[in-house]
C-alpha positions as CSV (number, residue, x, y, z in Angstrom):
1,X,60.1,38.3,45.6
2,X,60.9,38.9,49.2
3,X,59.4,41.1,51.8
4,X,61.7,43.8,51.3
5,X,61.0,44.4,48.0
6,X,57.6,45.6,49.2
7,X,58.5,47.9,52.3
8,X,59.1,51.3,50.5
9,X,56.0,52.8,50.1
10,X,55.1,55.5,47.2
11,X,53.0,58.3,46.5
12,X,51.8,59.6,43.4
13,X,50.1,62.9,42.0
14,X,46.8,61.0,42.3
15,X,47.5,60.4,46.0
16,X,47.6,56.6,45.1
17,X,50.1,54.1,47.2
18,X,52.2,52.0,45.3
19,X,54.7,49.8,46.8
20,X,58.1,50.1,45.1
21,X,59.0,46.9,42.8
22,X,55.2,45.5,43.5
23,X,54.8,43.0,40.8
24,X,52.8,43.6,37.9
25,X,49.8,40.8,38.5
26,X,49.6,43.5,42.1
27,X,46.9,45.9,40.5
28,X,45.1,46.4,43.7
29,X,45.3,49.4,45.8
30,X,44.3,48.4,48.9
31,X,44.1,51.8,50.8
32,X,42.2,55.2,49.6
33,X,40.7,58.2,50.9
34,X,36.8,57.2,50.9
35,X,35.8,59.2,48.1
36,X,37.6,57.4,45.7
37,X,37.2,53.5,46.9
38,X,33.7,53.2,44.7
39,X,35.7,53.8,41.0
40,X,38.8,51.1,42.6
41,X,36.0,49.0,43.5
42,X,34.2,49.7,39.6
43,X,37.9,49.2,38.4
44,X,38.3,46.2,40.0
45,X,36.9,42.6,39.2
46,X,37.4,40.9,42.6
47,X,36.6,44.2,44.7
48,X,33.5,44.4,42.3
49,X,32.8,41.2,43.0
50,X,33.2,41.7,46.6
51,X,31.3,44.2,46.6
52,X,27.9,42.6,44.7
53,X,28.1,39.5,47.5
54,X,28.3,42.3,50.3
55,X,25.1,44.5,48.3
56,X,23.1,40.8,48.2
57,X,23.5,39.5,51.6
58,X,22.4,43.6,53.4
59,X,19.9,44.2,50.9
60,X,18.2,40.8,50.1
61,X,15.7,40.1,52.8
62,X,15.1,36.4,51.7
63,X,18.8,35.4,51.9
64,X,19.7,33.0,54.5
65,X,22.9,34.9,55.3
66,X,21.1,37.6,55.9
67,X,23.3,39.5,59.5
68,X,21.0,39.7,62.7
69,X,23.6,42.6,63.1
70,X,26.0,44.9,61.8
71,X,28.9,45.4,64.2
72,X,31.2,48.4,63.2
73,X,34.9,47.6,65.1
74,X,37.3,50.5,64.6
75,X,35.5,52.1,61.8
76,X,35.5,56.5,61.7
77,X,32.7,55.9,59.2
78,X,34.4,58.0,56.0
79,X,33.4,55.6,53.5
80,X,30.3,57.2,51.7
81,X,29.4,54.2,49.5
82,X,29.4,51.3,52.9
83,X,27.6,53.9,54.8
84,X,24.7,54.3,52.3
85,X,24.6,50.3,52.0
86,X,24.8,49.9,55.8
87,X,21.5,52.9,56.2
88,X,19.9,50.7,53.1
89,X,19.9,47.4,54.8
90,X,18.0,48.0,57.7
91,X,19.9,45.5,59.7
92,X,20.5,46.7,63.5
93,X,23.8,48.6,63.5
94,X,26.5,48.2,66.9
95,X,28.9,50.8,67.0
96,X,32.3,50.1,68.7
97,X,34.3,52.9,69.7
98,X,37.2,54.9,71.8
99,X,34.8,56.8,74.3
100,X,37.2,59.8,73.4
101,X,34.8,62.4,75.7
102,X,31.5,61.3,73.5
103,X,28.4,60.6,75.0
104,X,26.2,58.1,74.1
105,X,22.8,60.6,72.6
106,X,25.7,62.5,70.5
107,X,27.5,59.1,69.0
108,X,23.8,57.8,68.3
109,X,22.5,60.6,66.5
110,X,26.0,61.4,64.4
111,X,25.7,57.2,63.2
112,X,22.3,57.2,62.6
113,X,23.2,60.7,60.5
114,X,26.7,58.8,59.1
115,X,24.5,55.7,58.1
116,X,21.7,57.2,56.1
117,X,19.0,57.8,58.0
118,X,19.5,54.3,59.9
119,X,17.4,54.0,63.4
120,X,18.5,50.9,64.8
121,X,21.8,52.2,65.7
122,X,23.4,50.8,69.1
123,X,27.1,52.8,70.1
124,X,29.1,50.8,73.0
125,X,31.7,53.7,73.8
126,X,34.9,52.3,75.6
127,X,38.1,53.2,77.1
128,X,39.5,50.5,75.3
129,X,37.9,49.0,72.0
130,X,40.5,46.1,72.3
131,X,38.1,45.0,75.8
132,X,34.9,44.2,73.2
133,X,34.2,40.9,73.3
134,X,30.6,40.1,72.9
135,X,30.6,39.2,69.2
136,X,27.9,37.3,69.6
137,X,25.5,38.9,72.3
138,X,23.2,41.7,71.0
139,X,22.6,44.6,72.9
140,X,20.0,46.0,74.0
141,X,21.0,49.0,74.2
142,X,23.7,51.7,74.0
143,X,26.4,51.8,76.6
144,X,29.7,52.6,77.9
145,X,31.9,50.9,79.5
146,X,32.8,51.6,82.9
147,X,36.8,52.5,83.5
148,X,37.1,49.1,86.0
């Protein structure tokens, strides 16, 4: 099957993409609307699976893969099931974003809100998200970027 066989895109009544001619061993969809990604995920035995690993490494406190962080890179935060597992893990949150006219107080208090209740909740506001590059550096707190 070749590329083009996969670049005409479909909608159904169910508001589900399907590529047109997609093979039959395709039964993923791989993009949703928020509210419906926890039944593709139930539906789903490698997104279930995905999705167990993910719940054991935020919410087990003895595993060694347990995440210093959480950084959030281009995320609007509309996904209801990861924001409830992201407020349940307790792990320090970053927050990447366009600056868009936000303030830093504001962004804080609509994550910690977005994330269930989390308080360690860091937002790094920038002109430019593509400029973030400290993957490995935690903050110490929230900040935005300067226009330089």
């Amino acid at each position: 099957m070749s590329v083009a066989d996969y670049t005409t895109i479909e909608e159904d009544n169910n508001h589900h993409l399907k590529f047109r001619s997609a093979p039959d061993f395709a039964p993923h969809i791989i993009l949703s609307d928020g509210a419906l990604k926890p039944l593709l995920i139930a539906r789903s035995e490698i997104l279930s699976a995905y999705w167990k690993e993910l719940e054991n490494i935020l919410l087990n406190e003895d595993t060694e893969f347990r995440p210093e962080e959480i950084i959030l890179f281009g995320y609007g935060g509309g996904d209801d099931h990861l924001n409830r597992l992201i407020g349940e893990s307790k792990c320090p949150v970053r927050v990447v974003e366009r600056r868009k006219g936000h303030n830093i107080p504001d962004q804080e208090d609509v994550w910690k809100k977005r994330l269930n209740g989390a308080t360690d909740v860091f937002v790094d506001l920038r002109k430019n998200i593509l400029t973030f590059d400290e993957w490995a550096a935690r903050p110490a707190e929230s900040k935005m970027e300067n226009d330089a």
